[in-house]
FIFI-657653 format. One line per field, with one value per residue: residue in three letters; chain; x, y, z of N, C-alpha, C in turn. Coordinates in steps of 0.1 Angstrom, whole numbers, plus 5000, padded with zeros to 4 digits. Each point is the difference from the previous one (the first is absolute). Layout:
<atoms>
koltor <- Ala/...
numar <- A/...
n_x <- X/...
n_y <- Y/...
n_z <- Z/...
ca_x <- X/...
ca_y <- Y/...
ca_z <- Z/...
c_x <- X/...
c_y <- Y/...
c_z <- Z/...
</atoms>
This chain:
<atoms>
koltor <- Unk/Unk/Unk/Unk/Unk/Unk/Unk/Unk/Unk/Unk/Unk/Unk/Unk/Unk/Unk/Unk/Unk/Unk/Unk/Unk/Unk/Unk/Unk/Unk/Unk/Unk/Unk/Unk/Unk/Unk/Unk/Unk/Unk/Unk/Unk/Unk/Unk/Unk/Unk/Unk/Unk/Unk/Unk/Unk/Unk/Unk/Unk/Unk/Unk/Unk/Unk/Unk/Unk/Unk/Unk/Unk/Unk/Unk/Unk/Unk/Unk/Unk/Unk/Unk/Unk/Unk/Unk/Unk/Unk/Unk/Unk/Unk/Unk/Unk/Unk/Unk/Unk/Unk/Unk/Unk/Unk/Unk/Unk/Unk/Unk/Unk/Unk/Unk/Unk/Unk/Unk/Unk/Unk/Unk/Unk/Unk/Unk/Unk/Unk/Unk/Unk/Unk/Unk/Unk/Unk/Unk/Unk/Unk/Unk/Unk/Unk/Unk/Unk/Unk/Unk/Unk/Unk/Unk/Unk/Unk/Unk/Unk/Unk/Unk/Unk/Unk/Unk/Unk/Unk/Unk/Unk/Unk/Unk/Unk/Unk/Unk/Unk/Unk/Unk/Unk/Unk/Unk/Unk/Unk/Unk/Unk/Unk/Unk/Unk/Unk/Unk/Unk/Unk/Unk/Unk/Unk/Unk/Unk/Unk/Unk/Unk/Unk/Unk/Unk/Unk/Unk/Unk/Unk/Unk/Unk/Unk/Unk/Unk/Unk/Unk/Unk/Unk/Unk/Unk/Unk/Unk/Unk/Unk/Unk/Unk/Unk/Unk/Unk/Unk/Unk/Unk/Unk/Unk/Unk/Unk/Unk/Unk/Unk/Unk/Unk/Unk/Unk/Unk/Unk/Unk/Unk
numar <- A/A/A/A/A/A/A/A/A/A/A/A/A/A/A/A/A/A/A/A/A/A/A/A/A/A/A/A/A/A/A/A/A/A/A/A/A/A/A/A/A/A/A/A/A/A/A/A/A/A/A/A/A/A/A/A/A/A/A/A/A/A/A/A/A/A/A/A/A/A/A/A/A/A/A/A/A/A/A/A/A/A/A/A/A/A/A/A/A/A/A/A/A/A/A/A/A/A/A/A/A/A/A/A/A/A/A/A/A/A/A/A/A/A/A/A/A/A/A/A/A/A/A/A/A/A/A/A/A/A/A/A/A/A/A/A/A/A/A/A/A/A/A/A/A/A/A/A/A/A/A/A/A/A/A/A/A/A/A/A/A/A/A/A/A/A/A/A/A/A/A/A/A/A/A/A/A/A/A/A/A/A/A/A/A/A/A/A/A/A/A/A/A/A/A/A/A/A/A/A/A/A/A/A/A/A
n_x <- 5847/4995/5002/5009/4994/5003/4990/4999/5007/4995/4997/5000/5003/4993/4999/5009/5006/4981/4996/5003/4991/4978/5000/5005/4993/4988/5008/5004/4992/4986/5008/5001/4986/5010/4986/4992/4992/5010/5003/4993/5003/4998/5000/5014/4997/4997/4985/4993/4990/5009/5003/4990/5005/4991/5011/4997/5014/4998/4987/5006/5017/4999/4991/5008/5008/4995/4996/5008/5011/4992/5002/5010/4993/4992/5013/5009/4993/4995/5010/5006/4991/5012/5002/4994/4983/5002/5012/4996/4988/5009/4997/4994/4998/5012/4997/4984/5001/5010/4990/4996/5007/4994/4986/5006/5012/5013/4996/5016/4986/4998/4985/4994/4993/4993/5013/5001/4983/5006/5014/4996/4990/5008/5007/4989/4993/5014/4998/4985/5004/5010/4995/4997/5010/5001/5004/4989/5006/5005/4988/4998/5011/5010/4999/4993/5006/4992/5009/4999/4984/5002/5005/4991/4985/5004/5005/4990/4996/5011/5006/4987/5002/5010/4991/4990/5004/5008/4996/4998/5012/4996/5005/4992/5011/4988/4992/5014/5013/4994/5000/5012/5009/4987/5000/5014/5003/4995/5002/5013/4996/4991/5015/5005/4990/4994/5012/5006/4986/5002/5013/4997/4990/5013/5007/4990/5006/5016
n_y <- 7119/4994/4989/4999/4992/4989/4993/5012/4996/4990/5002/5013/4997/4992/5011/5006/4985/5000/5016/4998/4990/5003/5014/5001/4990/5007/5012/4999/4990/5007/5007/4994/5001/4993/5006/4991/4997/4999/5008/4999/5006/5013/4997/5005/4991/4986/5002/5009/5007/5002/5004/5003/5005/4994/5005/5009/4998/5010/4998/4991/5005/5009/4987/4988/5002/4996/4984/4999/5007/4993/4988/5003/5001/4987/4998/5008/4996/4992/4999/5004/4998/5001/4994/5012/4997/5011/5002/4995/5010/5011/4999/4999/5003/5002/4992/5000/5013/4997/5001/5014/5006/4991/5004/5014/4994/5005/4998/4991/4992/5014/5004/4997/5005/4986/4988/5006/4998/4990/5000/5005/4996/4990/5008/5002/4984/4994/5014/4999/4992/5011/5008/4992/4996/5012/5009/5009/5012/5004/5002/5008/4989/5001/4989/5002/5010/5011/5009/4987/5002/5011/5007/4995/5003/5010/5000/4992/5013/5004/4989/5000/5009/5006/4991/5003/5017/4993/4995/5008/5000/4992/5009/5005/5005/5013/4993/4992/5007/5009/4991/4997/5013/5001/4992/5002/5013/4995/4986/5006/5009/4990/4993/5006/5002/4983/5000/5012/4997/4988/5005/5011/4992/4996/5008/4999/4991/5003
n_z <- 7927/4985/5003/5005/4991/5008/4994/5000/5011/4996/4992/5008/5007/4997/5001/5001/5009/4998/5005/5007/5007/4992/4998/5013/5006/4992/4997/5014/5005/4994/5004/5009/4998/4993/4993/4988/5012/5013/4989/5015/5009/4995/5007/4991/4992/5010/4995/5010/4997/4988/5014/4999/4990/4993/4986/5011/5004/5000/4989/5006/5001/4981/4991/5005/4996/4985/5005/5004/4990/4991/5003/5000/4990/4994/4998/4991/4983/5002/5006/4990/5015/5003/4990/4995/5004/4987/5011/5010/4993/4997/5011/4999/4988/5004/5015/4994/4994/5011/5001/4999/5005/5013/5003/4996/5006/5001/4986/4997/4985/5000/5004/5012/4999/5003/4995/4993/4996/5002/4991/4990/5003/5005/4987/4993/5004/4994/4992/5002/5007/4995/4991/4996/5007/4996/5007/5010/5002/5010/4997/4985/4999/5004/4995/5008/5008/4991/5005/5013/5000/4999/5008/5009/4998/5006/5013/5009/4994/5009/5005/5002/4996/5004/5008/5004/5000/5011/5009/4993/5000/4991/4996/5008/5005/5006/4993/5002/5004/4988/4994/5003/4997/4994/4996/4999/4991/4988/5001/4995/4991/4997/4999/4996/4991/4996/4998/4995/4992/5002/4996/4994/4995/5001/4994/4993/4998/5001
ca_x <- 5007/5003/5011/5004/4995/5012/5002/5007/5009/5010/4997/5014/5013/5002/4997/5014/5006/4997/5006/5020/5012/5001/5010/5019/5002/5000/5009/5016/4999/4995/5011/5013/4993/5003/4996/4999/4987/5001/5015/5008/4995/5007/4992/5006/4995/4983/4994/4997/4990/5003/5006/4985/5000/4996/5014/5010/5005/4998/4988/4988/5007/5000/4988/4996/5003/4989/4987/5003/4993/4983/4997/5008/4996/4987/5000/4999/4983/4989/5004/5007/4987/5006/4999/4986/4999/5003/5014/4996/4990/5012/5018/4993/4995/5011/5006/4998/5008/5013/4991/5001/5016/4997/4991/5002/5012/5005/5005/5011/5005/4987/4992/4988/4993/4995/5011/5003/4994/5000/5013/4998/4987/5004/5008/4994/4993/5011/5008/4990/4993/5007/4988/4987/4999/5000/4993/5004/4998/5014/4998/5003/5011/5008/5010/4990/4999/5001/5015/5004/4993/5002/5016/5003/4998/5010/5012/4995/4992/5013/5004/4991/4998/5015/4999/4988/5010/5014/4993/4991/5010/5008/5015/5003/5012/5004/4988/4995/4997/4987/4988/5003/5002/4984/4994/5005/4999/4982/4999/5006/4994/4990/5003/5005/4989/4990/5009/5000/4982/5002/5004/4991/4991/5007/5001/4987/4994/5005
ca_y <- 4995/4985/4992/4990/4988/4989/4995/5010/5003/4987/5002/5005/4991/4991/5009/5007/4992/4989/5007/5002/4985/4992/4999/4997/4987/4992/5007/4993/4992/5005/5003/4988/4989/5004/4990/5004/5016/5006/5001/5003/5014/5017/5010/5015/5004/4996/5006/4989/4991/4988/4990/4993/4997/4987/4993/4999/4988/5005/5002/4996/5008/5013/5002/5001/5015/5009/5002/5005/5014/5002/4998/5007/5016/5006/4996/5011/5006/4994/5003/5016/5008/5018/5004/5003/4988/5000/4993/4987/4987/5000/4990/4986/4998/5003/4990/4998/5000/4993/4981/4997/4999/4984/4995/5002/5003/5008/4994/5004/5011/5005/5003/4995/5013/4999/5003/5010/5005/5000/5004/5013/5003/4997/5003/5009/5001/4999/5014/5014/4994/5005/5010/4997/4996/5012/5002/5008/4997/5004/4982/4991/4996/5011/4994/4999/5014/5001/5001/4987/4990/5008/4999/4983/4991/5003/4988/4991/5001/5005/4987/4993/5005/4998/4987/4995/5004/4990/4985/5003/4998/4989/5006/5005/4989/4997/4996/4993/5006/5008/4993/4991/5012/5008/4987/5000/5013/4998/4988/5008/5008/4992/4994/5016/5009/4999/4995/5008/5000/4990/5006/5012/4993/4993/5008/5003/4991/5004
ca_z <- 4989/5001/5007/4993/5004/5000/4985/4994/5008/4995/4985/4999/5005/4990/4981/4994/5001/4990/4984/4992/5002/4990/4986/5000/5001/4988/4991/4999/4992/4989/4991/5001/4989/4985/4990/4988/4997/5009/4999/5014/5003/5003/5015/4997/4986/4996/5012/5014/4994/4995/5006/5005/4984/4990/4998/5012/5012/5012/5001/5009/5009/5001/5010/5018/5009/4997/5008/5010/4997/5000/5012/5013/4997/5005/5021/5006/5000/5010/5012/5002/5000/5001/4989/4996/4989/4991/4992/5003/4986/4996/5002/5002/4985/4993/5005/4993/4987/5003/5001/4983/4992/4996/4988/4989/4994/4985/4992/4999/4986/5002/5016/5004/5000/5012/5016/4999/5008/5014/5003/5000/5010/5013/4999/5001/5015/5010/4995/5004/5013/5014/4997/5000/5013/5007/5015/5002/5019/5011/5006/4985/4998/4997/4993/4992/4998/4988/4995/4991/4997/4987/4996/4992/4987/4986/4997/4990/4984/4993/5000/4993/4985/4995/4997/4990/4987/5000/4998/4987/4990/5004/5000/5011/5002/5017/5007/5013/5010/5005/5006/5020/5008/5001/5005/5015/5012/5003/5011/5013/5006/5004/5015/5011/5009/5007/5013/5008/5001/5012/5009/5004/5002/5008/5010/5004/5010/5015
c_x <- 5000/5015/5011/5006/5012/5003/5005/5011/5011/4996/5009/5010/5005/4994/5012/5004/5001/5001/5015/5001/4997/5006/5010/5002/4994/5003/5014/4995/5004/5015/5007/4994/4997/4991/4994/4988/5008/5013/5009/4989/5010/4991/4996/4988/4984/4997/4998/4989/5008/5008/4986/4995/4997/5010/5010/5002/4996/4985/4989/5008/4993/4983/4995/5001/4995/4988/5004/4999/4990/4993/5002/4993/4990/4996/5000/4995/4994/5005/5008/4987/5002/5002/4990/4995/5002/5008/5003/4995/5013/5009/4989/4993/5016/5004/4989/5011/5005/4996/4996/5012/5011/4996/5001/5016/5003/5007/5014/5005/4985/4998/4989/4987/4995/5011/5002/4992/4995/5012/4996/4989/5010/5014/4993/4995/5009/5008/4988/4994/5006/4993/4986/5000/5003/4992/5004/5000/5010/5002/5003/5013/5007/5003/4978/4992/5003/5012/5009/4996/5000/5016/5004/4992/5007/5012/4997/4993/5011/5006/4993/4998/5014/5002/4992/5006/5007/4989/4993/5013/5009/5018/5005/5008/4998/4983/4998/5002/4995/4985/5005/4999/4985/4998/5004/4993/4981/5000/5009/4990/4989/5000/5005/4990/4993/5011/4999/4988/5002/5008/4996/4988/5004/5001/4991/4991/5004/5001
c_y <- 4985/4996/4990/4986/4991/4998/5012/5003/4988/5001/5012/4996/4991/5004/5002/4990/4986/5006/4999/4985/4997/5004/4997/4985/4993/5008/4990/4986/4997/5004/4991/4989/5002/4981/5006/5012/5006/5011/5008/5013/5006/5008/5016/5002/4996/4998/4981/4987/4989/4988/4992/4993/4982/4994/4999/4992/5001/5007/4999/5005/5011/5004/5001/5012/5017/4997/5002/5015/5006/5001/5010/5016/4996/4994/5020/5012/4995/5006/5013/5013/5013/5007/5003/4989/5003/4994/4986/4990/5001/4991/4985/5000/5000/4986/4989/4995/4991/4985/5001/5000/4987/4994/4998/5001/5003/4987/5006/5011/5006/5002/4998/5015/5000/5007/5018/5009/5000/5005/5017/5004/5001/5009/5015/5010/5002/5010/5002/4993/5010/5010/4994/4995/5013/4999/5015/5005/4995/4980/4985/4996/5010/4995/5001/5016/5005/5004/4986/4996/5006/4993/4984/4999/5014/4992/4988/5000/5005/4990/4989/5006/4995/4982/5000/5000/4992/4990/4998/5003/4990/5002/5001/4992/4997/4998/4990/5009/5008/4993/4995/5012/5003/4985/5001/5008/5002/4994/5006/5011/5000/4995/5015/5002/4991/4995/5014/5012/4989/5006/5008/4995/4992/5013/5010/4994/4997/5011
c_z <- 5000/5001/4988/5006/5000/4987/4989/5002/4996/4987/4999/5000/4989/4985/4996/5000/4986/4985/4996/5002/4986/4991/5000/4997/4990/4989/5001/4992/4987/4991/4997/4988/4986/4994/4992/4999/5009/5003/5011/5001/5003/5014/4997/4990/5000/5016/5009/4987/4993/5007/5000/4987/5001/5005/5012/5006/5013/5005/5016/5012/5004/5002/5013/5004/4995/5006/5018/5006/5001/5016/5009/4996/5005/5021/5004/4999/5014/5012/5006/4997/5003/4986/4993/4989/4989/4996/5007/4988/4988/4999/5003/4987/4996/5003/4990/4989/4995/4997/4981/4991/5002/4991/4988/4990/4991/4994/5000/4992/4997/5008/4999/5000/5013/5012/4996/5006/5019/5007/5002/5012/5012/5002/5008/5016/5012/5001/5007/5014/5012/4998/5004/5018/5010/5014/5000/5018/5003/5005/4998/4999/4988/4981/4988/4999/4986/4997/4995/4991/4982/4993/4994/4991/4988/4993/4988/4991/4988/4999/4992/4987/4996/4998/4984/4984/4996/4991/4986/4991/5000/4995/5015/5014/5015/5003/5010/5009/5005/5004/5011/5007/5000/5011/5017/5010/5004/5009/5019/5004/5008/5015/5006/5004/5008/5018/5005/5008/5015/5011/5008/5008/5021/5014/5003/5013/5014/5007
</atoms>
């Protein structure tokens, strides 16, 4: 069974942690800042992207840490080799993504098609990488055996649709937090398994 590598292993570590600091630290900002294009942010109501918006105070915050993100997927594409390569090229085209939904921001008023279409691709790869990263055999980490590895990307095609729906009405009152709650638990899930794949991996070894 391939191995999991140092660098996967701090990209865990520090995945769940950079997902909640950026929204959190450039949403508190961002509210507190009332000007004439910028009329504060609601967290409850608009998504992660428009903190990264043209008009935002807070733009090159909420970027950094969209390309950080990026980063840190495609550190655990490359290196989390216990994970079958299907869902390895998954989560490393998703950590892609992330570099085009920089690229491409959401205007405040309107949307971008581009950001949209990279929002959706990565929204996508990050619901089907626990499927697509399957193992099978007694040998195979427990957390990537098809019982998990099923049960989660149900989770998150049911969460991800309940966003997507959200996200496509603009009436709709709780789309940030369904985009932070899908956003979170992708990025957590990610670190569970490739930390607890090391573990196993660990005591394998003594």
């Amino acid at each position: 069974m391939s191995k999991i590598a140092k660098p996967a292993v701090i990209a865990a570590i520090i995945g769940p942690i950079q997902n909640v600091s950026g929204w959190l630290i450039a949403g508190t900002i961002a509210s507190t800042v009332h000007t004439r294009v910028w009329p504060g942010y609601d967290g409850v109501r608009q998504t992660i992207s428009e903190l990264a918006s043209p008009q935002s105070p807070v733009l090159l915050i909420m970027s950094a840490f969209f390309v950080l993100g990026g980063v840190l997927s495609l550190i655990a594409g490359a290196y989390a080799k216990a994970l079958a390569w299907p869902g390895r090229l998954a989560i490393f085209i998703g950590g892609l993504c992330m570099f085009g939904i920089t690229i491409f921001p959401t205007p405040l008023i309107g949307y971008s098609t581009e950001h949209r279409v990279f929002a959706i691709v990565s929204f996508v790869l990050f619901s089907a990488w626990p499927l697509l990263s399957m193992r099978f055999g007694k040998s195979a980490p427990r957390l990537l055996r098809p019982a998990a590895s099923v049960a989660s990307t149900l989770m998150f095609t049911a969460v991800s649709l309940w966003f997507l729906f959200t996200w496509t009405d603009p009436s709709a009152p709780l789309t940030g937090v369904l985009e932070r709650l899908l956003s979170f638990i992708q990025t957590a899930w990610l670190s569970v398994v490739v930390l607890s794949a090391w573990r196993e991996q660990k005591r394998a070894q003594i």
